[in-house]
N, C-alpha and C positions, 0 to 999 in steps of 0.2 A: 265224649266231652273231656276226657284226662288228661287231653292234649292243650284243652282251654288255659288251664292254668302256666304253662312254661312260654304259649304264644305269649300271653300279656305279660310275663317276666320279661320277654325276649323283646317285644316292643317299648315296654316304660325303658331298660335298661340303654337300646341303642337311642330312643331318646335323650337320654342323659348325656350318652357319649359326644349325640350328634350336637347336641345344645353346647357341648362344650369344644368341641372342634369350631363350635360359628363364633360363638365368643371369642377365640383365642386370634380366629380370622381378622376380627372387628381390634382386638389388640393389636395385630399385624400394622393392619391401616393406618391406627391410631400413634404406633409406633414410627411407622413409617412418615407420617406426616412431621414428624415432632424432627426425626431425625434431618428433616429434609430443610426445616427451618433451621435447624444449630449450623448444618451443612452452610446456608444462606450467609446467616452470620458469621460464622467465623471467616468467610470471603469479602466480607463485604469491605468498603473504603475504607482504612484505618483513618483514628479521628487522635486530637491529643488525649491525653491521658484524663480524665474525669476529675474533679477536684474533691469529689465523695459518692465515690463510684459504689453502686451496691453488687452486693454480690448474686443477687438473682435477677435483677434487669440487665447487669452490663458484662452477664460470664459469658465468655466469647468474644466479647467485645473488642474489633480489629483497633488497634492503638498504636502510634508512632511516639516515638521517644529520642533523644538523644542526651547524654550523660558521662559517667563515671563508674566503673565496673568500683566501688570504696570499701573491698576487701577480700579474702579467700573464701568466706562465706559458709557453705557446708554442703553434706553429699550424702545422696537419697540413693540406695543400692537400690538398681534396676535391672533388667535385661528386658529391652526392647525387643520386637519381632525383627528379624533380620540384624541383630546385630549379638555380642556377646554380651555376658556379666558385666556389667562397668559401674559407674555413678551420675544420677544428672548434677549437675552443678547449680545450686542457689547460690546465690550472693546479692550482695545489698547494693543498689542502682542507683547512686544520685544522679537526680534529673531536677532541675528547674525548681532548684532549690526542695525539693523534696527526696526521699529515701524511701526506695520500695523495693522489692523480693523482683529479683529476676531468674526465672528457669533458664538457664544460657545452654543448656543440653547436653548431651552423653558424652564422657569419658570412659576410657578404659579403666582397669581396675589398681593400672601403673602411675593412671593419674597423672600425664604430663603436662597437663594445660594450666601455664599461669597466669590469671583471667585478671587481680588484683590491677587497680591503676589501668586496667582499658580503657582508652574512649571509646565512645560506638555511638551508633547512630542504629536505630531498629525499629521493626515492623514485630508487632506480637500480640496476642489477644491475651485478655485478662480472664483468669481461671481461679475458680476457688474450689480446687478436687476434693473429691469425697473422698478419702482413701482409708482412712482409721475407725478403728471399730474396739471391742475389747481387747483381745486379740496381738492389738499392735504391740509388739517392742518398744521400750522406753529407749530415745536416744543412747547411744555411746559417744558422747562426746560431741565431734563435729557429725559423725556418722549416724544417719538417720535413715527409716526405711518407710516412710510414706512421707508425703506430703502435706501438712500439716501448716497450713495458711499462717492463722493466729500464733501457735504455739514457735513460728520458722519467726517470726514478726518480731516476738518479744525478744526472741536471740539474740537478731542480729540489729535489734532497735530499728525498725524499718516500719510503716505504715502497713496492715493485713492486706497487703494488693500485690496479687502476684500479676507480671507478666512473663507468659510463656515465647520464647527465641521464636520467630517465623523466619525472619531475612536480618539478617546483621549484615552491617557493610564492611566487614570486614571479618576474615577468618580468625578465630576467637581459639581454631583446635578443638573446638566438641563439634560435636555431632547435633546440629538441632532439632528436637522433637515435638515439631509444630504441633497444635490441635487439630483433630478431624475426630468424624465421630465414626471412626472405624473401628475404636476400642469400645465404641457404646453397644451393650447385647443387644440382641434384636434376634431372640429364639423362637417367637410365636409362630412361625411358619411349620416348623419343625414338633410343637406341640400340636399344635393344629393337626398336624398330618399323623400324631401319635394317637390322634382321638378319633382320630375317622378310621385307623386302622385296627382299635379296640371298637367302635362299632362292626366294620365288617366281622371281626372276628364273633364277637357278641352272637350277631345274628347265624352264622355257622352253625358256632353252637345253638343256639336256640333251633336252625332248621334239624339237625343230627340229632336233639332230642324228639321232639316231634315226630321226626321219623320211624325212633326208634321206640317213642311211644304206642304207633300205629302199627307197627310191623307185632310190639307183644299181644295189642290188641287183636289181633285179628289171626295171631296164633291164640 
């Protein structure tokens, strides 16, 4: 009966394991679903611009606009996947008599694009990123390193509503860096599969003590 004690270590334990690979499964799902609706949205029909758009009902939200690019604005250091070091470009949008934060997208770090006095006409969803934490850098000037809705707003006197570039009708020289939720995590597959392979292990071990519990027994 010596061996009583390490089975039942060995089964509570991979139960643990295994309870937490299902959970993380069930996050999977969960995640996946979520992602599959922002996915939706952000395709969907672009509508006008909202007249007090919130920011957790209408993020994402496809929006057309046409306007006034009404200044140089300021630059958010970036490196996008597939591209270099550069800056995205905000600057302040008048449209239809109002003034809002436009992400008009990447530049190099030579910064040739001079965006001030465009007109445009554009497709872009409305984002309010999470990007700041403790952590963050306080501005240097126009040069900023996250995206900061509210605090981009009071700068440039602009309404907290950003639109992010999708389709401009016209070449502006950045780079646009639509939304998709391909920068959103979605690692529970890979925990999942980190807890199923700490149960197999688990029970190894628990069979190789066992074993070697019987083997002294029976010397």
């Amino acid at each position: 009966m010596r061996f009583v004690f390490p089975l039942l270590l060995g089964l509570a334990g991979c139960a643990v394991l295994i309870g937490l690979g299902l959970w993380q499964v069930q996050r999977l799902e969960w995640k996946t679903a979520i992602l599959a609706d922002i996915d939706s949205r952000i395709g969907a029909a672009p509508v006008a611009v909202p007249a007090a758009p919130d920011p957790v009902e209408d993020r994402f939200l496809p929006v057309r606009a046409s306007g006034e690019i009404a200044g140089p604005g300021l630059r958010v250091l970036t490196s996008p996947e597939g591209l270099s070091a550069g800056y995205r470009r905000i600057v302040p949008f008048e449209t239809d008599g109002r003034r809002l934060l436009l992400d008009a997208g990447w530049v190099p770090l030579d910064d040739p694009a001079p965006l001030e006095g465009a007109a445009l006409e554009l497709v872009g969803n409305l984002h309010w990123p999470d990007e700041t934490d403790s952590f963050t850098p306080a501005p240097e000037g126009d040069l900023w390193f996250v995206r900061d809705v509210a605090a981009m707003a009071e700068a440039l006197d602009t309404e907290p509503v950003l639109i992010v570039l999708r389709e401009p009708d016209r070449d502006l020289g950045t780079v646009p860096l639509p939304l998709d939720s391909a920068g959103i995590a979605n690692d529970h597959l890979e925990y999942a599969i980190t807890w199923f392979l700490l149960a197999l292990v688990w029970a190894g071990m628990t069979g190789y003590l066992i074993v070697r519990t019987m083997r002294r027994r029976e010397g």
